[in-house]
C-alpha positions in Angstrom: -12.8 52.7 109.5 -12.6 56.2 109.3 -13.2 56.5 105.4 -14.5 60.3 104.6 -18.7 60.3 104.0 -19.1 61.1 100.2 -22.8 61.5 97.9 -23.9 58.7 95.7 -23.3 60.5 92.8 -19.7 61.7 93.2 -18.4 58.3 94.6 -19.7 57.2 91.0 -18.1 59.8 89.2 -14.3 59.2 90.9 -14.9 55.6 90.5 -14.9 56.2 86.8 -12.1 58.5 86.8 -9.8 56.3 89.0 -9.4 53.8 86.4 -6.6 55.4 84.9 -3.5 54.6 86.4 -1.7 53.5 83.0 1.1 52.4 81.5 1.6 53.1 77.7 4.4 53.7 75.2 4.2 55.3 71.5 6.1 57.6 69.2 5.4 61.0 68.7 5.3 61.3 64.4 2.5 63.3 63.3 1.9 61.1 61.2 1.2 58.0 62.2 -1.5 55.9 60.9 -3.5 52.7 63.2 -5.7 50.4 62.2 -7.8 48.8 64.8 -8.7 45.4 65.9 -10.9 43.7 68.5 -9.6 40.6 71.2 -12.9 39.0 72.5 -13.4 39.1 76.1 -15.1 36.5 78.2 -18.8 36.3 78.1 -20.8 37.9 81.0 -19.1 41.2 82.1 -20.5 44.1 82.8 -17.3 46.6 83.3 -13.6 45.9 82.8 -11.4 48.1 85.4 -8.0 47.4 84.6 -5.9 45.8 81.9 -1.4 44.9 81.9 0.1 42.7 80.3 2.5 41.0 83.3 5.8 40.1 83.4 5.7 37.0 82.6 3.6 37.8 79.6 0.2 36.6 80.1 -2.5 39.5 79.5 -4.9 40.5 82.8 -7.7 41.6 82.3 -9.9 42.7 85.9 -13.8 42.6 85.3 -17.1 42.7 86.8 -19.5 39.8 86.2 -23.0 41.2 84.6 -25.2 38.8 86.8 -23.5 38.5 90.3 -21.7 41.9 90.3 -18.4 40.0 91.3 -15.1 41.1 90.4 -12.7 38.9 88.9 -9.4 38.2 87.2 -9.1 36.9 84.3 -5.8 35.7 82.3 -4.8 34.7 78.6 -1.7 33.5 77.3 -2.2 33.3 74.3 -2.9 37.2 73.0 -6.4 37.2 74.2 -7.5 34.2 72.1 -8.7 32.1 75.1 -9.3 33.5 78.4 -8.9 31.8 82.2 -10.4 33.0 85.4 -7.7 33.5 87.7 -9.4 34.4 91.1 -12.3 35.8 92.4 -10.9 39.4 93.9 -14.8 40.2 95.8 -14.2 37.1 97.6 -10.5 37.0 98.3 -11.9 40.4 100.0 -14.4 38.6 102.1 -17.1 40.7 100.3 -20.4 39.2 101.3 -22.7 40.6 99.0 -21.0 42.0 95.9 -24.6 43.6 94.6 -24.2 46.0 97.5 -20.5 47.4 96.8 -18.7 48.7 94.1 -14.8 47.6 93.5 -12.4 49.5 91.9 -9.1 47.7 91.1 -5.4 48.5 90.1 -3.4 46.0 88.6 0.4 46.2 89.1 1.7 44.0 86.3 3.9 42.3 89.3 0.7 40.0 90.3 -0.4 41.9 93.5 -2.6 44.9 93.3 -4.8 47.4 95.3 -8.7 47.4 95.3 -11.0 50.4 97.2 -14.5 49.3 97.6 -17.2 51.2 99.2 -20.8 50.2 100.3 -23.3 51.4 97.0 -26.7 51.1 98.8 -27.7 54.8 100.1 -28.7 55.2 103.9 -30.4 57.7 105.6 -28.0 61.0 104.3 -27.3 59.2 100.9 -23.6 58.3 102.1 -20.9 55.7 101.3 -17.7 54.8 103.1 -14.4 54.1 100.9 -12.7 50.9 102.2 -8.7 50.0 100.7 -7.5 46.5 100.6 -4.0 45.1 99.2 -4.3 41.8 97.0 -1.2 39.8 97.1 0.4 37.4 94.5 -0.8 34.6 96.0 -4.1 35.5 95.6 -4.7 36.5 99.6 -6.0 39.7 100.6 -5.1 42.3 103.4 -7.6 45.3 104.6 -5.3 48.3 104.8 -6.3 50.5 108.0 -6.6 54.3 107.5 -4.2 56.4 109.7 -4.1 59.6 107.2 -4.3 63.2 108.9 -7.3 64.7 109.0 -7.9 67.0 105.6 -6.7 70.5 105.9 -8.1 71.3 102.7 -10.6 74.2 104.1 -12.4 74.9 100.8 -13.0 71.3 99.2 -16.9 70.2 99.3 -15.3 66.2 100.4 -13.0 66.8 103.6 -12.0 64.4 105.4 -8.9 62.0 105.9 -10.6 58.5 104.3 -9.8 56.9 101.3 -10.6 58.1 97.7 -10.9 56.1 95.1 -7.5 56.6 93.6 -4.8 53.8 94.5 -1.7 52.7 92.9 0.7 49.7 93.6 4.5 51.6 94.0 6.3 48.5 95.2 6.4 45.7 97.3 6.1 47.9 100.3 4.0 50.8 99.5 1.1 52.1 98.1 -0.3 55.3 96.3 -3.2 56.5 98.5 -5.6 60.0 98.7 -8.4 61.3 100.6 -11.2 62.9 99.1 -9.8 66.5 99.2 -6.7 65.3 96.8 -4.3 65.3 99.9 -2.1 62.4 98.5 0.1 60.0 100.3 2.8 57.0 100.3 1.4 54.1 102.9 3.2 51.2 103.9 0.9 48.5 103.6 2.6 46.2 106.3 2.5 49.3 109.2 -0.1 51.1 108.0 2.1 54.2 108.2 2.3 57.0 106.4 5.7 57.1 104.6 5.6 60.4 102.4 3.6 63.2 101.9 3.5 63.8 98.1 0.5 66.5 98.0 -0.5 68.7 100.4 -3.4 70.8 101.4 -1.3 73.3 99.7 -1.5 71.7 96.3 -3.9 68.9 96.5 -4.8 66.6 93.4 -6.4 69.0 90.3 -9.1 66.2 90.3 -9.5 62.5 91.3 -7.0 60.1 89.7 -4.9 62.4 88.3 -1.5 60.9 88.5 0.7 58.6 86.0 4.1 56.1 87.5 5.9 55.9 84.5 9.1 54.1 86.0 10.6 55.3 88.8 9.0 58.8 87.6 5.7 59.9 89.4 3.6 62.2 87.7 0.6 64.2 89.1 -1.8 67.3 88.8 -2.0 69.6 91.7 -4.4 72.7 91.5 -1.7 74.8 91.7 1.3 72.9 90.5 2.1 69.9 88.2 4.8 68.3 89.8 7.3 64.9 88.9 8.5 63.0 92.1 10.9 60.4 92.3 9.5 57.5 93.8 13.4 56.5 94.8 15.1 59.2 96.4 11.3 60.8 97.7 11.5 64.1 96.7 9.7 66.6 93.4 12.6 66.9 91.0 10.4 69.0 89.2 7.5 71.4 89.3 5.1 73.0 85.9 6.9 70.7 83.5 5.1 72.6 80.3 4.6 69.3 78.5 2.4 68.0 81.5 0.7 72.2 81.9 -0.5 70.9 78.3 -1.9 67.9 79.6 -3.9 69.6 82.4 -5.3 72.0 80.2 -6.6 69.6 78.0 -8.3 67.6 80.7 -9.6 70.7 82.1 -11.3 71.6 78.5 -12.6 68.2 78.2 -16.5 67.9 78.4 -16.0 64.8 80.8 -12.7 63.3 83.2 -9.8 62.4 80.6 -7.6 59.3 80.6 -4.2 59.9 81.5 -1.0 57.9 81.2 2.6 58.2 81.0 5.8 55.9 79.6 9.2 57.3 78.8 8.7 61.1 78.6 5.6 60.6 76.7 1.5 61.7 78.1 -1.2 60.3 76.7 -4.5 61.6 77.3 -8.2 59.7 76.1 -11.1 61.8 75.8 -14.5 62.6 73.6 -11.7 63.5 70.7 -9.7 60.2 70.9 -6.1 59.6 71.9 -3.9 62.8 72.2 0.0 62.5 72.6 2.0 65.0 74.5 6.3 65.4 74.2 7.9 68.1 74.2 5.5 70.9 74.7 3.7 69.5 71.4 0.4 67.5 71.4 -0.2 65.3 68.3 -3.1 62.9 67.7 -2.4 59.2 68.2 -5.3 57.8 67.7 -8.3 60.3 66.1 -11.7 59.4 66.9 -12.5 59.2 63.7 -10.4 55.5 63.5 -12.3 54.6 66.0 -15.7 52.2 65.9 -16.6 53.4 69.5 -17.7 57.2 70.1 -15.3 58.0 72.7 -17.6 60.7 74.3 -19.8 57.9 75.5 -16.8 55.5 77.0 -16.3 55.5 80.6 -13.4 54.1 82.4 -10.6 53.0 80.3 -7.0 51.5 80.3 -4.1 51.9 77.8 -1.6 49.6 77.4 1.4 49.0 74.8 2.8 46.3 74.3 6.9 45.8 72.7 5.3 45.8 69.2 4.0 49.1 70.0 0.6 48.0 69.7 -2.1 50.1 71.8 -4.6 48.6 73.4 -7.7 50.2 75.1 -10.0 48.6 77.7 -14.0 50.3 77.6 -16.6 50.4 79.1 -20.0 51.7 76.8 -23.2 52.3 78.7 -25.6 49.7 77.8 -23.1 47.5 76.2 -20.7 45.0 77.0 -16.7 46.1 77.8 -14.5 45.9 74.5 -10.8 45.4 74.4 -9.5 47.3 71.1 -6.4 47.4 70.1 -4.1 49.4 67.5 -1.3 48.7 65.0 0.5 51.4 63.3 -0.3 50.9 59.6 2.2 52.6 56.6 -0.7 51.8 54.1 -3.3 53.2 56.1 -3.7 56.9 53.9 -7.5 56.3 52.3 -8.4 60.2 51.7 -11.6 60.3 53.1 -14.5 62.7 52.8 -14.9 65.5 55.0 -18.4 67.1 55.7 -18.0 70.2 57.9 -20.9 70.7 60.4 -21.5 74.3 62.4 -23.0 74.8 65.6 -23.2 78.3 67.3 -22.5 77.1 71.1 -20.7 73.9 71.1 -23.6 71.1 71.9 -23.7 67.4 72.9 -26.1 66.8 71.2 -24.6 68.0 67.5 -21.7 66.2 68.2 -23.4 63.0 69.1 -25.2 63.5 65.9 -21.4 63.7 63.7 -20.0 60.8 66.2 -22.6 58.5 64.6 -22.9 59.3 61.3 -19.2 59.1 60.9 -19.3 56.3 62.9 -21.9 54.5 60.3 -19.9 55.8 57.1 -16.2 55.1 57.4 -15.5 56.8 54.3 -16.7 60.2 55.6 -15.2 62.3 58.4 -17.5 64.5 60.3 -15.8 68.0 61.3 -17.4 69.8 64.0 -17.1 73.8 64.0 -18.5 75.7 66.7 -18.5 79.5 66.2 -18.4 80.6 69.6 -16.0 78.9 71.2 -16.4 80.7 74.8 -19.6 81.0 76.6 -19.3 85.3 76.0 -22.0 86.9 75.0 -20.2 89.5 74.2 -18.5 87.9 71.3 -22.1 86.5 69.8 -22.9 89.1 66.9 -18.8 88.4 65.8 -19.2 85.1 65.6 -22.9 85.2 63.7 -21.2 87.9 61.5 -18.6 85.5 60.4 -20.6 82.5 59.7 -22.7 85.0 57.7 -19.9 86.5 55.8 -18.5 83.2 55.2 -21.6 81.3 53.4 -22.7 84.6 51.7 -19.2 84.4 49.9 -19.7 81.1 48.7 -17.8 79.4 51.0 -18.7 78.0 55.1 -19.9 75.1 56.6 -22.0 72.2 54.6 -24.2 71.8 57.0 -25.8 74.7 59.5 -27.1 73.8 62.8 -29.3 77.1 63.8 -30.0 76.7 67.6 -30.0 80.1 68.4 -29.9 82.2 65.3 -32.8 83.7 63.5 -33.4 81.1 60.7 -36.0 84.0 59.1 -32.4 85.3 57.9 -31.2 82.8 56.4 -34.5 81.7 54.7 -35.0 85.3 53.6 -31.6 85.6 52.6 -31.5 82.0 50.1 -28.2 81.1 52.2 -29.7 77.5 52.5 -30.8 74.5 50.1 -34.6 73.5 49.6 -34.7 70.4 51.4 -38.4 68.8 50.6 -37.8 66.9 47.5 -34.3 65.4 48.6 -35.1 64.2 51.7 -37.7 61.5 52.1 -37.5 60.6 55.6 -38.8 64.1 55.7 -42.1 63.3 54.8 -42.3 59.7 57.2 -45.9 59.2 58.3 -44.5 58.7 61.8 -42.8 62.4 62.2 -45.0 64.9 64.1 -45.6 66.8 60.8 -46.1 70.3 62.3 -42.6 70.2 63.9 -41.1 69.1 61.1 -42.5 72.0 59.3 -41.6 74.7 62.0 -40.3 76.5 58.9 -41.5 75.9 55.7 -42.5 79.3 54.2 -45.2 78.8 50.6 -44.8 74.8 50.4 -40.7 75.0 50.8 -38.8 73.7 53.6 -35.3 74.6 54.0 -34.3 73.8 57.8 -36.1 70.9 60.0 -36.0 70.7 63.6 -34.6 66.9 64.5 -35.7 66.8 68.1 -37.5 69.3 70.0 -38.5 69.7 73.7 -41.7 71.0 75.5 -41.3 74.2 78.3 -43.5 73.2 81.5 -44.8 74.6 84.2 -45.1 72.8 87.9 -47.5 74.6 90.6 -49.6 74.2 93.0 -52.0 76.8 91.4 -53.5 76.2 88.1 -54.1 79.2 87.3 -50.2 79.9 87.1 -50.2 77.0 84.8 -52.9 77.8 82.6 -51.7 81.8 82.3 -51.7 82.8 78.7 -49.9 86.0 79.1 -46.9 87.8 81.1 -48.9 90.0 82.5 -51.8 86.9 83.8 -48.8 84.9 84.7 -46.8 87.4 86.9 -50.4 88.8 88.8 -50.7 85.3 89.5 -47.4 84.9 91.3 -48.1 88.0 93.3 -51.7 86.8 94.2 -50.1 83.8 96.0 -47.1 85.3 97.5 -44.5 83.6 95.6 -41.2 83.8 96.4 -38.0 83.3 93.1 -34.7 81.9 94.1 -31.9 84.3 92.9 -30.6 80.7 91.0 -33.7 79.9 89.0 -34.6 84.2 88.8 -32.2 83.9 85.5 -34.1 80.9 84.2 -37.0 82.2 84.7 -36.9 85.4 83.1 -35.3 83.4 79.8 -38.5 80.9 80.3 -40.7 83.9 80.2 -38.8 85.3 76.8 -39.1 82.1 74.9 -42.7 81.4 75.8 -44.7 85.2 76.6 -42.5 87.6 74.2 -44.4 87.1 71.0 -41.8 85.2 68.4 -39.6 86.8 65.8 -40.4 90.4 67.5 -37.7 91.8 65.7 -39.6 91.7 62.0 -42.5 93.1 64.0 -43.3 96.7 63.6 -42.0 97.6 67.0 -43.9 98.8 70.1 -42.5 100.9 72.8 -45.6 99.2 74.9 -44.0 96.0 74.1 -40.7 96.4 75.2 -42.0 98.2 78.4 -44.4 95.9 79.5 -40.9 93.1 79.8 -39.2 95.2 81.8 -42.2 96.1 83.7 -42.8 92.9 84.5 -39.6 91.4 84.6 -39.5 93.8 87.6 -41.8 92.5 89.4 -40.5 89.3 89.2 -37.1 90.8 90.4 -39.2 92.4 93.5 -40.1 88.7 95.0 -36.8 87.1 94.4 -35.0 86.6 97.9 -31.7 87.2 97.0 -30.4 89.2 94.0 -26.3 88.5 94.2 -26.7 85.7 91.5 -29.9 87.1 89.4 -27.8 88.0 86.7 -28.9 87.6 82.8 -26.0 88.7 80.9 -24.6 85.0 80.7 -27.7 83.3 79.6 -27.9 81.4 76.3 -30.3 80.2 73.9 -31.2 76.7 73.7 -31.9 76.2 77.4 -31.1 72.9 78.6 -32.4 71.4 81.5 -32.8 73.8 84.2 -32.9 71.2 87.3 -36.3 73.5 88.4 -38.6 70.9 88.6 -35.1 68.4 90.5 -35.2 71.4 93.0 -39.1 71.2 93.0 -38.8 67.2 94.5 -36.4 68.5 96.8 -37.8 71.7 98.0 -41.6 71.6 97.2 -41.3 74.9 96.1 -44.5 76.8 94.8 -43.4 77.2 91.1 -40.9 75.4 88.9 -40.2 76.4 85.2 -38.5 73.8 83.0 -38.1 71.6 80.0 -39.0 68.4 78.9 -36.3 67.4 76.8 -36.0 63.0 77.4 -38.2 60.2 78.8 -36.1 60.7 82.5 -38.4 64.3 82.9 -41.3 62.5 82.3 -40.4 59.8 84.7 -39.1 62.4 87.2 -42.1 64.5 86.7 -44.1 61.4 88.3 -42.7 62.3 91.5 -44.6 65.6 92.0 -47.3 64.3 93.6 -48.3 67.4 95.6 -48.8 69.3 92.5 -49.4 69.5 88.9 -48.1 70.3 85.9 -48.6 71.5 82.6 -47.3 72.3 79.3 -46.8 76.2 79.2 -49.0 78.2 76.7 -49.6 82.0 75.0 -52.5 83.5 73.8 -51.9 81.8 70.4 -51.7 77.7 71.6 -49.7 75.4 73.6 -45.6 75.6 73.2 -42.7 73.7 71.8 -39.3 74.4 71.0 -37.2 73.3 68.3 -33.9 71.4 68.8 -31.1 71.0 66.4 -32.9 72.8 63.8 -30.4 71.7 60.5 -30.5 73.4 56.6 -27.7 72.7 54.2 -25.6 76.1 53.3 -26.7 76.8 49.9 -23.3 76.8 48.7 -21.9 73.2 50.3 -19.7 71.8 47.6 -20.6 68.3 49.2 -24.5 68.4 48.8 -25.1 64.4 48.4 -23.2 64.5 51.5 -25.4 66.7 53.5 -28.5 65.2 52.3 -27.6 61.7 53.3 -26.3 63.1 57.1 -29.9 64.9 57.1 -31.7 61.7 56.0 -29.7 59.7 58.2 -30.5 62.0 61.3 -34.5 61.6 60.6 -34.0 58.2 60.4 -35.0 55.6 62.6 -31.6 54.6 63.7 -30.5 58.7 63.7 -33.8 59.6 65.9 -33.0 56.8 68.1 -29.5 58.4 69.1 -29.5 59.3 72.7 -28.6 62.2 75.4 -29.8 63.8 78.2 -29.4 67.9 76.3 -30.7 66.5 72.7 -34.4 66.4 72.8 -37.2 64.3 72.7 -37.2 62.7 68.8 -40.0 63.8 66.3 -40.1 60.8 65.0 -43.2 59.7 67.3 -42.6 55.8 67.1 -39.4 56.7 68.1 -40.8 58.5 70.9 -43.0 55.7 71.7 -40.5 53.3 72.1 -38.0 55.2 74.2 -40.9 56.1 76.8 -41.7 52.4 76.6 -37.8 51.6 77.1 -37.8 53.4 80.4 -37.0 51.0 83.4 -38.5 51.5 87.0 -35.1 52.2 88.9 -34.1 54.5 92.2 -32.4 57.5 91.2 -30.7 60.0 93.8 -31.0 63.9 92.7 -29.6 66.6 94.3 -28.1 69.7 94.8 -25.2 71.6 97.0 -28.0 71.7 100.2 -29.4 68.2 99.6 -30.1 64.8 97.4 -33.2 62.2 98.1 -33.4 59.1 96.5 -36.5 58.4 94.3 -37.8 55.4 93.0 -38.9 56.5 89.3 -41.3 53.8 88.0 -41.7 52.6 84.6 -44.4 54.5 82.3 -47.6 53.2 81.4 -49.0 53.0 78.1 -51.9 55.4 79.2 -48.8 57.8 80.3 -47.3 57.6 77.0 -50.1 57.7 75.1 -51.7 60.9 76.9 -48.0 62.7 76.2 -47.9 61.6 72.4 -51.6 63.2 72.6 -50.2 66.2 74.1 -47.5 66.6 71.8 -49.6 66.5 68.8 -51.3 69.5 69.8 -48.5 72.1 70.7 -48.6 74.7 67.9 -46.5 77.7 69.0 -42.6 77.6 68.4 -40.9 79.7 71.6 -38.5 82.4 71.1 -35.6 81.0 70.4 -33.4 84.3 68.7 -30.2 84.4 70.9 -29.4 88.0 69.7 -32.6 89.5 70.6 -32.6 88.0 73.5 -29.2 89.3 74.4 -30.5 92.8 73.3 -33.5 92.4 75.9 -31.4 90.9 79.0 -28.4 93.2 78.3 -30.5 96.4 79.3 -33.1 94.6 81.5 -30.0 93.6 83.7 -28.8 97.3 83.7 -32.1 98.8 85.0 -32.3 95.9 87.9 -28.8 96.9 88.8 -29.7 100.6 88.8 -26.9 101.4 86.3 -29.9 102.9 83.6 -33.3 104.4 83.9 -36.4 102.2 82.8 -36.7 105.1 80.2 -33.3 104.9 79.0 -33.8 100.3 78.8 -36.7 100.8 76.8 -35.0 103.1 74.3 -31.9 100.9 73.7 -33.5 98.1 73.5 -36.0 99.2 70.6 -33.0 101.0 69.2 -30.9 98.4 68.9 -34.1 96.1 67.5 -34.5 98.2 65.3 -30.7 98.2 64.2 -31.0 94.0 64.1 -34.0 94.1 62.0 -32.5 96.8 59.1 -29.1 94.9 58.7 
């Protein structure tokens, strides 16, 4: 088979993505209310890849068994009640070993169907090969030969001419097929031919799966155009429909791949907001996530269907969890008026969201708003958006509650702009928090913002004393004295490392030193001088919190000398058992070991829903609220919480790479003397890092002009303590 080579990691994303070949029909009202309800699947599965309802009636549901890894249909015909297996589809396909593949199948609603599998153990380049077969009614199978061109697609990282995993059932003759560069194609399954070129190299596919058949209407996403092609007469009857331009730009604004589908001039699109409806040029909600019991950010691979009565069902998949099969009825009487508690985030962050998801997810009476004040990643637009936050809570009105990632909480302490929180909150005060994050900033006995995760900066070297430098100036002479060379890709991180953890903290209320300022850009520099390539050692686009960096990934990879990054989930920790060549540390100053806060949260002063607030802050220093998941969030500071999700952590391979290379590694689980020494660790960091985003701006703005040559050193120094200076009198 001449199936197109792809990494580990991408095969896994597409195969999520490719599930959405749907079928779906609902109105367009604003309006329109749905109440949900669950049909029970069969015991056992592990994913659920496709769901129709067939033309004879009976509902099909296509899943993977938890235990064996087989894929199977199921049937009901009696609305999901009961549930019958219907075939085995892995062994129809001769599969030998199902463990060692993963399926992906497309139902047709006609009985047949098309399945791609491809080979999930990694060999020697960390490869897999995409395979197509062609189920029949009758339950036999077919392996569909590939005889697509070779990819002229001269800038896609996946040439080739093999199979992606996106298929589709047209008729009884052909099928939908791609490669990976989005090059998209009819094939007749009984010649093996290609019939139809339906994307070229010209216009491939946006991204994988994207394309809807809604009738004799196809549907799909090009990077250049959004085109409609008659699967009848084969020809586009239509190119940039604006209704479908919508749907693109949606799915290109998502945080992860959307869930398309299409049914008599209507688009639907699934995504971490909920069900989306698109006629017309309009979009209205269908479903809002708020109606919702799943968090729809944390679903992958999902199917819509509607049935005659209009109901719409969606088929899940949940990390961790079992599939689901929810479905939706429009409901007149469905108008509760429900409270709304309005949350604020500078930079729009998972984990913020993650935190509202839940919370709203746990009170159905409440709905969670999420604002985030700077909706692009410009830093241009930063002091704007603080300005208007400011303005808006100083006035009486703004957000109830304030996550201050980034800002300079001193203000709004200083300022009374948020409530006391000590009394209210009791969770506060739990014997298992790591008390002396938890009072980052109390100020005379008060407390008025709390950190609800946090994460640790570290530093991986083959030279202790790089890890044990307490100072800039220690920690660049000891780069020099062993020849160290920066990449241009971490150079940015790096300097932003060295901010938050040498520059002493709040700087701003300091009484300014010219030495100060000049001794960062002296030694910023330096570390300029050794990095090997400068096109992509810029700092203007860098923002405050950090999340992971992938130094210390590129360390396993590379073996590099130094690696500067952040602790910020049990996975570093496991990954950081890898480095077996060197050590690591957590980074220090003159003044202790480091931490940084995460999702630091205070209650505007003003909130006209302050029982509200209170009971989403408790609820997020709870246990179930520090047990809450994501890679970007932070590690909890709850420390039994902590405790248990080290002790949670299963021994499993795990590829990691980059755009040069990926290994596989085998992380092991953690041992209680692991744990135990990190808890230890923990309890002793004592310095919060630098974590004022507009100070930082001020001090990477004109450090990035004097390493471009655009301003003297003299002239850096003197706008930046000019500008300080400015911050600190406003």
């Amino acid at each position: 088979m001449n199936g197109i080579k792809v990494l580990k990691n991408y095969s896994i994303l597409v195969c999520l993505v490719s599930m959405i070949i749907i079928f779906c029909a609902c109105g367009d009202k604003d309006n329109e209310e749905y109440s949900e309800s669950e049909i029970i699947l069969p015991a056992g599965m592990s994913n659920i890849w496709d769901f129709v309802i067939a033309e004879d009636g009976k509902m099909q549901a296509a899943m993977t068994e938890k235990n064996t890894n087989k894929g199977y249909l199921w049937e009901s015909t009696d609305g999901g009640k009961t549930w019958s297996e219907s075939y085995c589809y892995t062994d129809i396909m001769g599969i030998e070993d199902p463990e060692k593949v993963d399926c992906v199948i497309s139902l047709s609603g006609r009985g047949d169907a098309i399945c791609m599998v491809a080979d999930n153990t990694l060999d020697d380049t960390n490869t897999a090969e995409t395979d197509c077969y062609y189920i029949e009614n009758a339950g036999s199978s077919k392996k569909i030969m590939n005889t697509m061109p070779e990819s002229k697609v001269s800038d896609s990282l996946y040439v080739g001419s093999g199979f992606s995993w996106d298929g589709l059932v047209i008729d009884q003759d052909r099928l939908l097929i791609s490669n990976q560069s989005g090059e998209t194609y009819f094939l007749d399954k009984n010649t093996n031919e290609i019939v139809a070129t339906i994307l070229d190299s010209k216009n491939p596919l946006f991204s994988s799966g994207m394309f809807m058949l809604d009738g004799d209407n196809l549907y799909l996403i090009g990077i250049k155009d959004v085109v409609q092609y008659d699967v009848i007469s084969n020809e586009i009857v239509k190119k940039n429909d604006r209704t479908l331009e919508m749907v693109k730009k949606t799915n290109i604004n998502s945080d992860k791949p959307a869930i398309m589908a299409a049914h008599k001039g209507n688009f639907y699109l699934f995504n971490e907001n909920g069900m989306q409806n698109f006629r017309a040029g309009k979009k209205t909600n269908v479903v809002s996530k708020k109606d919702m019991s799943i968090i729809p950010a944390e679903v992958y691979g999902s199917k819509i269907y509607i049935d005659e009565k209009e109901r719409l069902y969606l088929a899940i998949n949940q990390e961790n969890d079992s599939p689901r099969l929810l479905y939706y009825e429009k409901d007149n009487k469905k108008n509760k008026e429900k409270d709304i508690l309005s949350i604020y985030t500078l930079r729009k962050d998972e984990g913020v969201q993650k935190l509202a998801d839940y919370y709203q997810k746990k009170n159905k009476n409440i709905q969670t708003k999420v604002i985030v004040g700077l909706q692009e990643d410009d830093n241009k637009k930063l002091d704007d958006a603080i300005k208007k936050l400011n303005t808006s809570m100083l006035g009486g009105d703004g957000p109830d509650i304030i996550f201050l990632d980034g800002l300079n909480v001193n203000t709004y302490l200083k300022s009374n702009m948020l409530l006391q929180l000590d009394s209210e909150i009791g969770e506060m005060n739990s014997k298992d928090n790591f008390k002396h994050i938890i009072k980052s900033f109390s100020q005379e006995g008060e407390t008025h913002a709390v950190p609800v995760r946090f994460g640790v900066p570290i530093v991986l070297s083959k030279y202790r004393d790089i890890i044990d430098a307490k100072n800039g100036d220690a920690f660049l002479s000891c780069i020099q004295k062993h020849d160290i060379k920066v990449d241009e890709y971490t150079f940015p991180n790096d300097v932003r490392f060295y901010y938050q953890v040498f520059l002493e903290n709040n700087i701003e209320i300091q009484q300014l030193k010219k030495s100060k300022v000049q001794n960062f850009i002296e030694n910023i520099k330096l570390l300029y001088d050794i990095t090997e390539n400068h096109e992509n050692a810029r700092l203007s686009h860098l923002a405050l919190p950090p999340q992971q960096t992938g130094e210390s990934m590129n360390y396993l990879l590379d073996s590099n000398n130094l690696a500067l990054d952040y602790i910020l989930d049990g996975h570093d920790l496991q990954m950081l058992q890898q480095v077996n060549t060197v050590e690591y540390g957590i980074s220090s100053n003159e003044k202790g070991f480091c931490y940084m806060p995460r999702l630091i949260v205070g209650i505007n002063a003003n909130t006209k829903q302050k029982d509200l607030s209170e009971d989403f802050i408790a609820y997020i220093l709870s246990e179930d609220g520090q047990k809450i998941t994501g890679e970007t969030m932070g590690l909890p500071v709850n420390k039994m919480c902590l405790s248990e999700a080290l002790k949670s952590l299963q021994a499993e391979p795990s590829e990691i790479g980059n755009d040069s290379t990926s290994k596989v590694f085998q992380f092991s689980a953690l041992s209680e003397t692991e744990i135990n020494n990190f808890v230890d660790q923990i309890q002793h960091v004592s310095q919060q890092t630098n974590n004022n985003c507009i100070v930082m701006n001020i001090f990477m703005e004109y450090t990035e002009k004097y390493l471009n040559g655009e301003i003297s050193k003299k002239k850096a120094i003197r706008e930046i303590v000019n500008r300080l200076e400015l911050y600190t009198n406003e």
